[in-house]
C-alpha positions as CSV (number, residue, x, y, z in Angstrom):
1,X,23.1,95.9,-146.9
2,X,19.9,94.4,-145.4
3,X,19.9,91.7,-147.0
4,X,20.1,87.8,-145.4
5,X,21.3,84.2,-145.5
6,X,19.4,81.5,-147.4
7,X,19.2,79.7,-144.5
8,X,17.6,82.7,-142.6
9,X,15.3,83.4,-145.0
10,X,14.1,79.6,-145.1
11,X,13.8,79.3,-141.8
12,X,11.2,82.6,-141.6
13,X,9.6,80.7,-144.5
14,X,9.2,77.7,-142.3
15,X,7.9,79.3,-139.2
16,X,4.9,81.2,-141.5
17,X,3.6,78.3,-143.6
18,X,1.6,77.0,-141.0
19,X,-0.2,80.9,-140.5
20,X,-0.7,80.1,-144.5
21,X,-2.0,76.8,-144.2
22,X,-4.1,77.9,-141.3
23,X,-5.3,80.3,-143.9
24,X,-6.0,78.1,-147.0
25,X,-7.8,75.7,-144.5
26,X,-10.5,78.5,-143.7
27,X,-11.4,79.1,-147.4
28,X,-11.6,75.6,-148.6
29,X,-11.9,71.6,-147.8
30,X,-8.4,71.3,-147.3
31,X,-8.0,68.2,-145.7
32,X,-9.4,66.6,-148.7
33,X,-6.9,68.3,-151.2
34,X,-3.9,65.6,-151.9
35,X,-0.4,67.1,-151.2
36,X,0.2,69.0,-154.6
37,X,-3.2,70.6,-154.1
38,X,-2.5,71.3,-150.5
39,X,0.6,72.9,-151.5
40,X,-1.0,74.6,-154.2
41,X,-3.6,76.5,-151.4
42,X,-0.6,77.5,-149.4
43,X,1.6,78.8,-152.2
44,X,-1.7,81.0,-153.2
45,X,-2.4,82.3,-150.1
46,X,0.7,83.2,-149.4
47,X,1.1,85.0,-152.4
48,X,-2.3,86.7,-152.8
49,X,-3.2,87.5,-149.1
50,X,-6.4,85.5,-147.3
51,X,-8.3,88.4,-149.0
52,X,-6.9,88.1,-152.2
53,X,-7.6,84.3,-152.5
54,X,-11.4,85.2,-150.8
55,X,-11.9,86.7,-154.6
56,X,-11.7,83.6,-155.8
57,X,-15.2,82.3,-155.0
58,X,-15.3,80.1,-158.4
59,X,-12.1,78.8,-158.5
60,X,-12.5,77.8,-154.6
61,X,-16.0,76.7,-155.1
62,X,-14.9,74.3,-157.6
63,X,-12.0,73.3,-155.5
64,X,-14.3,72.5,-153.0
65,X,-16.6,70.3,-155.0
66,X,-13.3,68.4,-155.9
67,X,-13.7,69.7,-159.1
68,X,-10.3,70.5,-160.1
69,X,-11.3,70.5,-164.0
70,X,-13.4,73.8,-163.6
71,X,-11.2,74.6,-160.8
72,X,-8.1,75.0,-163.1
73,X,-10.3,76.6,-166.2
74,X,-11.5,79.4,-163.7
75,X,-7.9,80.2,-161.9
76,X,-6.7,80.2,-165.7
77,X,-9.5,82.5,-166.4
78,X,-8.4,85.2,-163.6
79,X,-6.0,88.3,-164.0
80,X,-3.4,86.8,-161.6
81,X,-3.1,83.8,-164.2
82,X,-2.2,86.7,-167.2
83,X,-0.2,87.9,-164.7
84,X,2.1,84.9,-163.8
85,X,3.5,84.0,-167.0
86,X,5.2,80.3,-166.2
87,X,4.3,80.3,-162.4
88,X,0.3,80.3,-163.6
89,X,0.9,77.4,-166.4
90,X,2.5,75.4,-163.5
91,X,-0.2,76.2,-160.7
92,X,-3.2,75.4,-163.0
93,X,-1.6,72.1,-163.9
94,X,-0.8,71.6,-160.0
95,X,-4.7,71.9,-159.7
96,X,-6.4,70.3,-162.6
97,X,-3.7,67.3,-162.1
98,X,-3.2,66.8,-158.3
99,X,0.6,66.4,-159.5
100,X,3.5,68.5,-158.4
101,X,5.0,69.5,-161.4
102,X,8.4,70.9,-161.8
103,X,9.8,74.1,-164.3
104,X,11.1,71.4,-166.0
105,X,7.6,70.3,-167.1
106,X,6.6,73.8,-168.8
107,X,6.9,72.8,-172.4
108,X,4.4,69.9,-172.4
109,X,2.0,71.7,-169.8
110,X,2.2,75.2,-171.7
111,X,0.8,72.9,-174.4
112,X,-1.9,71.4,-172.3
113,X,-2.8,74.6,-170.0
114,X,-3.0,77.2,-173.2
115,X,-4.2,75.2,-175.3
């Protein structure tokens, strides 16, 4: 059926997240990100592409300027955040907070992130 295992599918995961990282480290000051935030610039580039995240010359601009309370207000302003539904609310709280927040945590941040 083409389809496979969990654990297959975790383990190709693990062997492309450093290509991702690699990635994220090129188009912004990674290594002064905390571990949430670091996360964060994988999980986008992985999902967008390295050229999809490129567009994001404000957001990353910010980022890079450590400041993560434009940062947020900027990825939140974007067509992938309108996009997203839940997964944006989480990801701009990931950024503005430094914090690695679970789906657990979307009623108090859809509060906080929408408002």
């Amino acid at each position: 059926d083409g389809s496979i295992s969990e654990e297959s599918a975790s383990i190709l995961l693990l062997n492309e997240i450093p290509k991702y990282e690699a990635d994220a480290r090129e188009l912004c000051e990674f290594d002064y990100l905390n571990d949430a935030r670091k996360a964060l610039m994988i999980d986008l580039v992985y999902n967008l592409g390295k050229g999809g995240f490129e567009k994001f010359r404000t957001t990353r601009g910010f980022i890079n300027m450590s400041d993560y309370n434009n940062a947020w207000k900027a990825l939140k302003a974007s067509r992938w955040f309108k996009q997203l539904g839940n997964r944006g609310i989480r990801n701009c709280a990931i950024l503005r907070d430094g914090v690695m927040y679970g789906y657990g945590d979307m009623e108090s941040l859809r509060e906080t992130i929408l408002s």
